[in-house]
C-alpha positions as CSV (number, residue, x, y, z in Angstrom):
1,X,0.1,30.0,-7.3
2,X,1.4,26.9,-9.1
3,X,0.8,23.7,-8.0
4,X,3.1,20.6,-8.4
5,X,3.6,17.1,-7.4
6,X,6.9,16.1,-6.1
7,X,6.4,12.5,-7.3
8,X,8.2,12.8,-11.1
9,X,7.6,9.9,-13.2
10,X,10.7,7.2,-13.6
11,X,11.4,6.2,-17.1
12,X,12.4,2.4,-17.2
13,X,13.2,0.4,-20.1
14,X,13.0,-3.5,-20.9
15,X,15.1,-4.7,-19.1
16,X,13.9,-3.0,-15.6
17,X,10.5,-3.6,-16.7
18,X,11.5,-7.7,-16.6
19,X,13.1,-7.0,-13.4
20,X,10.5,-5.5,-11.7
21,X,7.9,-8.3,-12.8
22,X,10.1,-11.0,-11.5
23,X,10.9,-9.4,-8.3
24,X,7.2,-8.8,-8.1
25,X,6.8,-12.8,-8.9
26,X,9.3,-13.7,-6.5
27,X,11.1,-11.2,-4.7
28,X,14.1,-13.7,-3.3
29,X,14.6,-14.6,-7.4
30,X,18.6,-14.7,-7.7
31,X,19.7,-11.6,-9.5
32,X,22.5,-14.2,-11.2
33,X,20.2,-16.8,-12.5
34,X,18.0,-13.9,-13.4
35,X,20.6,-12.1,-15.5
36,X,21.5,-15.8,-17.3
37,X,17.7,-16.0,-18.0
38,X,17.8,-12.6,-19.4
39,X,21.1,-12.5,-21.1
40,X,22.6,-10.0,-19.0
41,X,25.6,-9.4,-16.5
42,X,25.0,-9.9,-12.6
43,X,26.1,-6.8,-12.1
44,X,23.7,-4.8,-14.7
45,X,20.5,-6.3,-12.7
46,X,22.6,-5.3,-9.7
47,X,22.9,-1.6,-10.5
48,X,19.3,-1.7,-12.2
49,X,18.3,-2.8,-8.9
50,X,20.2,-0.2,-6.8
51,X,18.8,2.5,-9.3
52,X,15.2,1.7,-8.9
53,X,15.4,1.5,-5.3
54,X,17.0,4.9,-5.4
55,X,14.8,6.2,-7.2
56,X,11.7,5.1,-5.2
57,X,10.3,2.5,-7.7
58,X,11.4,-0.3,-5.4
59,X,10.1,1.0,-2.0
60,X,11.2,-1.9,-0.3
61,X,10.6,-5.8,-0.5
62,X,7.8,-7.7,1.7
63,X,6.3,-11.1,1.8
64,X,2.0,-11.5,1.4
65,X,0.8,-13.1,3.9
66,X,-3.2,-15.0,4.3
67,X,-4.1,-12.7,7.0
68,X,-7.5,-15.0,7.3
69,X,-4.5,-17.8,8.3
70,X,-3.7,-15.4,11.0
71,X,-6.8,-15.2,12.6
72,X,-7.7,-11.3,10.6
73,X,-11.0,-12.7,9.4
74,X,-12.7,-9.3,8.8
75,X,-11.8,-6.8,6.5
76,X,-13.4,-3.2,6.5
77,X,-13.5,-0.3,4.5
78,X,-13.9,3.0,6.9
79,X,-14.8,6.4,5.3
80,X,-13.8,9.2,7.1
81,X,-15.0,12.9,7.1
82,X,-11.9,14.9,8.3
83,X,-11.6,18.4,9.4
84,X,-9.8,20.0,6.3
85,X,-7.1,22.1,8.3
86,X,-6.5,18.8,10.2
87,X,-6.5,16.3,7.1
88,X,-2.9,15.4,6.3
89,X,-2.2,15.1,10.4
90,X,-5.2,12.7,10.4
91,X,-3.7,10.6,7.7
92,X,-0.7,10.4,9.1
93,X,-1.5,9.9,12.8
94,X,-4.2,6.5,11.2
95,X,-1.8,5.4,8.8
96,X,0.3,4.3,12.4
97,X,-1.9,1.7,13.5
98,X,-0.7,-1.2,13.4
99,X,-4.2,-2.9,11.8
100,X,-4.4,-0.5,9.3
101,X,-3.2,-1.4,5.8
102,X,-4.2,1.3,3.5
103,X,-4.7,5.0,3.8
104,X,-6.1,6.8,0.6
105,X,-6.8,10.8,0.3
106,X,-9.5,10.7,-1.6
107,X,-12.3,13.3,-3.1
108,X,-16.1,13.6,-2.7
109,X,-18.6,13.1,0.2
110,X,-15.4,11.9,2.2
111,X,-12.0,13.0,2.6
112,X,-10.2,9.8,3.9
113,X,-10.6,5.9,2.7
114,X,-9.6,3.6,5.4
115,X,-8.8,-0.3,4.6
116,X,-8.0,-2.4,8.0
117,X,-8.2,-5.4,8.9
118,X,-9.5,-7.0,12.4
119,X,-9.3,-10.3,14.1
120,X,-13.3,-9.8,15.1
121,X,-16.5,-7.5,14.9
122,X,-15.1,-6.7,18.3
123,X,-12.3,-4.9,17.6
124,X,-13.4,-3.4,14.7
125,X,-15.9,-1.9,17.5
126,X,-13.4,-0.8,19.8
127,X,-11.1,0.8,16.6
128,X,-14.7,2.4,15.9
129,X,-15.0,4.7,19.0
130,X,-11.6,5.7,18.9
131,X,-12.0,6.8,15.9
132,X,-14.9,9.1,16.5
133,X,-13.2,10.0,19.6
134,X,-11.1,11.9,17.7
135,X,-11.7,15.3,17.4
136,X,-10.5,16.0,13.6
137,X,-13.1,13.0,12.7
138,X,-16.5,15.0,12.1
139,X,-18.3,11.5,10.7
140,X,-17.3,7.6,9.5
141,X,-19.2,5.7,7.1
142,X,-17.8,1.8,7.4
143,X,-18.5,-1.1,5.0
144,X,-17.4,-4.7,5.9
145,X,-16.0,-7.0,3.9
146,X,-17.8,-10.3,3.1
147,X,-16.2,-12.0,0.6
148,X,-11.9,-10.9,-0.5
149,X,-12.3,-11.8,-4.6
150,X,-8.5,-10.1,-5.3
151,X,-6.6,-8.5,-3.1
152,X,-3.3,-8.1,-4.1
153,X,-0.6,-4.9,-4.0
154,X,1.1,-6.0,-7.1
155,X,-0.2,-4.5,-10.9
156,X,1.6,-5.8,-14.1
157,X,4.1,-3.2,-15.1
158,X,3.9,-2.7,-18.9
């Protein structure tokens, strides 16, 4: 049996490569003043755009927000050990919740790496028990964040 991933890797040259940093700067940048800057036509950057997006490189555009500003003071890092017939259910039924910002299948002593964020020790409690509620959760291991030094979606692309 042959095993593959359905995620194929998108060539991209220069010039996406300068688009995709300065959308990643400042995702409302002008594609026109962008294309003067880097001596292209509008509607190059335009189709570049539409290309990566079709392609899946640009899976859509969001603003980063100071959830501390928000009152989401406390991060945690949940490890979960999920029943293997259950595991991509699991991951898909957690990655819902509205709290929730990252999901990772992962390997070792635990299946499933849980990032959330809660507006107080609290909720992260209540999340907690719900969790082990669930019946495809056989244990949690769960760290909590004291100090955010980076935390940032965005990686240079070279």
């Amino acid at each position: 049996m042959k095993f593959m991933s359905d995620k194929k890797r998108v060539e991209i040259d220069t010039v996406d490569k300068r688009l995709l940093m300065e959308l990643l700067r400042d995702s409302r940048v002008s594609l026109r003043r962008l294309a003067e800057e880097m001596n292209v036509s509008p509607a190059t950057l335009h189709n570049r755009l539409l290309r990566l997006m079709q392609e899946g490189v640009i899976k859509g555009f969001i603003t980063l927000l100071d959830y501390t500003k928000l009152g989401y003071s406390l991060t945690s890092i949940i490890m979960a050990k999920v029943d293997g017939k259950h595991l991509v259910e699991f991951e898909k039924e957690i990655s819902n919740y509205d709290n929730v910002i990252a999901v990772y299948d992962i390997v070792g002593e635990y299946d499933v790496a849980i990032v959330a964020k809660f507006r107080s020790v609290e909720d992260l409690d209540t999340f907690l028990k719900n969790l082990l509620k669930n019946p495809k959760v056989e244990r949690t291991h769960t760290s909590i964040v004291l100090n955010v030094v980076k935390e940032d979606p965005r990686i240079r692309v070279i």
